[in-house]
C-alpha positions, 0 to 999 in steps of 0.5 A, a space after each residue: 354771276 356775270 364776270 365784270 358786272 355790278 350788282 345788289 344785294 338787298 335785303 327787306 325791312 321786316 326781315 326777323 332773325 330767329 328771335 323775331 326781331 325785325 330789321 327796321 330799315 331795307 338793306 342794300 349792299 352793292 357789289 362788283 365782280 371781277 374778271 381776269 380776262 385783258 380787254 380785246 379790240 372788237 370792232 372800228 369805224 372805219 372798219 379795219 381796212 377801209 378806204 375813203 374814210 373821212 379826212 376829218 374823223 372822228 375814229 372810234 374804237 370799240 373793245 369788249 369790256 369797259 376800260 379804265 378811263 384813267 388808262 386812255 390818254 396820248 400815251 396808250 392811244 395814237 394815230 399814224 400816218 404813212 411815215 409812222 409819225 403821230 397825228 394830234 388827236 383829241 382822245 376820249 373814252 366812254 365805256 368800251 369805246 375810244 374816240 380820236 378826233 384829228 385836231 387837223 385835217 388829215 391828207 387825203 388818201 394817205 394810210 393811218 393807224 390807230 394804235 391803243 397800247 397798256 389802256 386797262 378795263 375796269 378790273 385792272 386787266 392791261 391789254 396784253 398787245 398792242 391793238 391796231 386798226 388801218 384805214 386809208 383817207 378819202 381823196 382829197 379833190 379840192 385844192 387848198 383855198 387862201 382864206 387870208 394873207 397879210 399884207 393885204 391886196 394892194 398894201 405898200 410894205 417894206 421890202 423886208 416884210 414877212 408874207 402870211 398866207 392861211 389856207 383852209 386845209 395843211 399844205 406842204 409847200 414846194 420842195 418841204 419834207 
């Protein structure tokens, strides 16, 4: 039997033991075997070290066994940037694959890691180390567009009025960390 695969057992009605009694209705026993082998990075899109990767995502991340959809959450899984701080990502986990979709724009051609730490496969195996792919972002080309600002083109305000701007991308601004 396969490691790590769900099977039934089934055993037909009018089945006889040896005194010819038949078994009146079918027999289904389901059953899974086990492995003890760790879950193991296999592949990534963007492929490990891929340049021009999208600003935006979604990033996924493909092992060898099914895990454990309670082992995948923020803390087992991470996106980093340059400087090694984490980015917000949504996580998801279908089977053997996780998925991270940026809940912002990434900078443009800047490097991240993905990082996936103690996630589990669904025998309990823990991933023995950590697991880690790297890619670098896509060139951002276009500049960073106002969408709104309060106070509005022509507004008369109190010279003590805070100034909103929104942008349709992260800026960082003159002279900020």
């Amino acid at each position: 039997l396969d490691a790590e695969t769900d099977y039934e057992w089934r055993i037909a009605a009018l089945t006889a033991d040896v005194d010819g009694r038949l078994l009146e209705t079918p027999l289904v026993v389901p059953f899974r075997t086990v492995d003890g082998t760790p879950p193991r990075l296999v592949g990534a899109r963007p492929q490990d070290g891929a340049s021009g990767a999208s600003r935006t995502g979604p990033f996924a991340l493909d092992f060898d066994d099914a895990l454990d959809p309670s082992s995948v959450d923020a803390t087992t899984v991470a996106l980093l940037g340059p400087r090694g701080e984490d980015h917000p990502v949504a996580i998801t986990n279908s089977g053997a694959t996780i998925t991270l979709a940026p809940r912002i724009d990434l900078p443009g051609n800047a490097e991240f890691r993905a990082v996936v730490r103690g996630v589990r496969d669904r025998s309990g195996n823990r991933l023995g180390s950590s697991a880690t792919t790297r890619f670098r972002t896509a060139i951002d080309a276009a500049p960073p567009q106002v969408i709104a600002s309060w106070p509005t083109t022509g507004a008369t305000v109190s010279p003590r009025a805070r100034i909103a701007l929104s942008f349709d991308e992260a800026v960082v601004l003159p002279g900020a960390a």
